[in-house]
N, C-alpha and C positions, 0 to 999 in steps of 0.2 A: 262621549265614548261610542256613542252609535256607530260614527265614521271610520272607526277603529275597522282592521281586518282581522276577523275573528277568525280563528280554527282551533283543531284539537289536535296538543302537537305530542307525540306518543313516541316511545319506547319500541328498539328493534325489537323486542320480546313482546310487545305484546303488538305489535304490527304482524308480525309472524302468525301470532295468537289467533287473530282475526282471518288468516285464510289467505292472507298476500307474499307474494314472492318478491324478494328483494330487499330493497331497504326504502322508509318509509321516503316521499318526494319531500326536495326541498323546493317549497312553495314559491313560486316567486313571483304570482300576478294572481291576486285571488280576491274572490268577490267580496264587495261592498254588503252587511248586512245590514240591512235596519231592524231594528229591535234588539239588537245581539247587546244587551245592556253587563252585560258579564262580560263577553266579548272573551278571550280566548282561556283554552285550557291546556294543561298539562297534563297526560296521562300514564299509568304502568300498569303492569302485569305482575302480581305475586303470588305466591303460593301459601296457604295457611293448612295445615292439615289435611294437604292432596288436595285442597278445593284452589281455583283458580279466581283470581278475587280481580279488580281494579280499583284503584286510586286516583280520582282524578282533582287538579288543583286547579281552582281559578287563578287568571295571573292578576285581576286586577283585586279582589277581596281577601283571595284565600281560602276559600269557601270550598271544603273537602268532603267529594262525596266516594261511598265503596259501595260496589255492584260486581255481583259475579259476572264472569266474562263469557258462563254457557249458558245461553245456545251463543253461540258468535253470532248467528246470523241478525240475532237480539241485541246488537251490542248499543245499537244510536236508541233503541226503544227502551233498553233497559236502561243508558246515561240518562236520559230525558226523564226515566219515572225517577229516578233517585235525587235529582236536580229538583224536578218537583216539591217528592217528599221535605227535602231540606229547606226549600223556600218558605212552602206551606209550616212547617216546624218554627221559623223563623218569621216568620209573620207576615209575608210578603202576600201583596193581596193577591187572590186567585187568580185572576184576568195576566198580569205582570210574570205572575208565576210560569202560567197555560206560554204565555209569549216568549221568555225563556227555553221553557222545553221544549218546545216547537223545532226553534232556531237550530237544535243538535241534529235533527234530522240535514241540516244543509252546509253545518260546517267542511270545509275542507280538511284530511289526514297531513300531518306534514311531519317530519322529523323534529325531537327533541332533542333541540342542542343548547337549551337555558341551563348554563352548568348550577346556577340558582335553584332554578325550579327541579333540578334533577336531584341538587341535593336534598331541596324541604321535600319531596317524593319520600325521598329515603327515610329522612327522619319517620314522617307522618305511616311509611310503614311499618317502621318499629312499634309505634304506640299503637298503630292498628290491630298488629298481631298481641297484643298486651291486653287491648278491649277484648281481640275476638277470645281469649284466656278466659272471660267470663262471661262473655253470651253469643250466643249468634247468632243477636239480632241486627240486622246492619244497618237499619237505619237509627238503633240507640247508639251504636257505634260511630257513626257517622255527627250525629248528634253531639255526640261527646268529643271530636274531637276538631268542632268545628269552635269549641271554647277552647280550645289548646293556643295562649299566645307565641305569635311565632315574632322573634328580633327584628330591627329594622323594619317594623312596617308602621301606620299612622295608620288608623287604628291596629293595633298588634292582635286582637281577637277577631277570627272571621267573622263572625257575629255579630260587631259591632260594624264592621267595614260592610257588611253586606245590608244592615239596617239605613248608615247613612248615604249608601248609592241608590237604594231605591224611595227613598225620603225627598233625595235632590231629584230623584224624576218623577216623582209627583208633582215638584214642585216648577218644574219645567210648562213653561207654557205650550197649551198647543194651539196646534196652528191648525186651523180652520180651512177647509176647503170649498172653491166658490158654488154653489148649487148648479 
């Protein structure tokens, strides 16, 4: 999955959100990341009781995190602590985790046109605003509904899909480099 071209492919609404004019680029020659073990996401912009919220979905696990969208200028520091937090939640070891959230700082923005991923967005903002009904704390939120099985997928719990990808790269030989 390394080889994969990672980005975070976002919502005219919350492209806007972020302080850009236009509509978000459609990507068409974008960088190689190594380490991007998650490798791309889906993002939006919603609104929960005048607060400006984000949802954003792994495309390979599912793995769904929510971060408020202010300050904007905040928006790759605050995805990368919430990515974090969820890793860390999820048992991922620290170093793997650190390497993860890193990566969000260098992803490329690109248009969301996964009519898939546009719909489980949708869904997962419904249940979102359902959590946020009784706390507002977002990373128990986020927590919770990262146990939410979603159809069609192998493993259907993020949880368990994001257990067995980083399981297989530990288990990943490495390769040594010559002194």
């Amino acid at each position: 999955m390394e080889d994969e071209m990672a980005r975070i492919m976002c919502t005219q609404k919350l492209w806007r959100a972020l302080g850009q004019p236009g509509q978000p680029p459609r990507i068409l020659e974008e960088p190689r990341l190594h380490g991007a073990v998650l490798g791309t996401w889906a993002a939006k912009l919603f609104h929960h009781h005048r607060r400006g919220l984000v949802i954003a979905l792994n495309e390979r696990t599912y793995l769904t995190l929510v971060f408020p969208i202010a300050p904007r200028v905040r928006f790759r520091a605050t995805f990368a602590t919430s990515l974090g937090w969820a890793l860390e939640d999820l048992g991922v070891s620290a170093s793997a985790a650190e390497q993860e959230a890193a990566v969000i700082d260098f992803l490329p923005m690109a248009r969301l046109t996964n009519r898939s991923m546009t719909g489980s967005l949708n869904d997962l903002e419904f249940l979102c605003c359902v959590e946020l009904d009784y706390t507002t704390d977002l990373r128990r939120v986020q927590r919770n509904l990262n146990d939410v099985p979603h159809v069609n997928r192998e493993p259907c719990v993020p949880t368990e899909a994001v257990a067995r990808v980083f399981a297989a790269e530990e288990k990943r030989p490495t390769i040594r480099q010559p002194h």
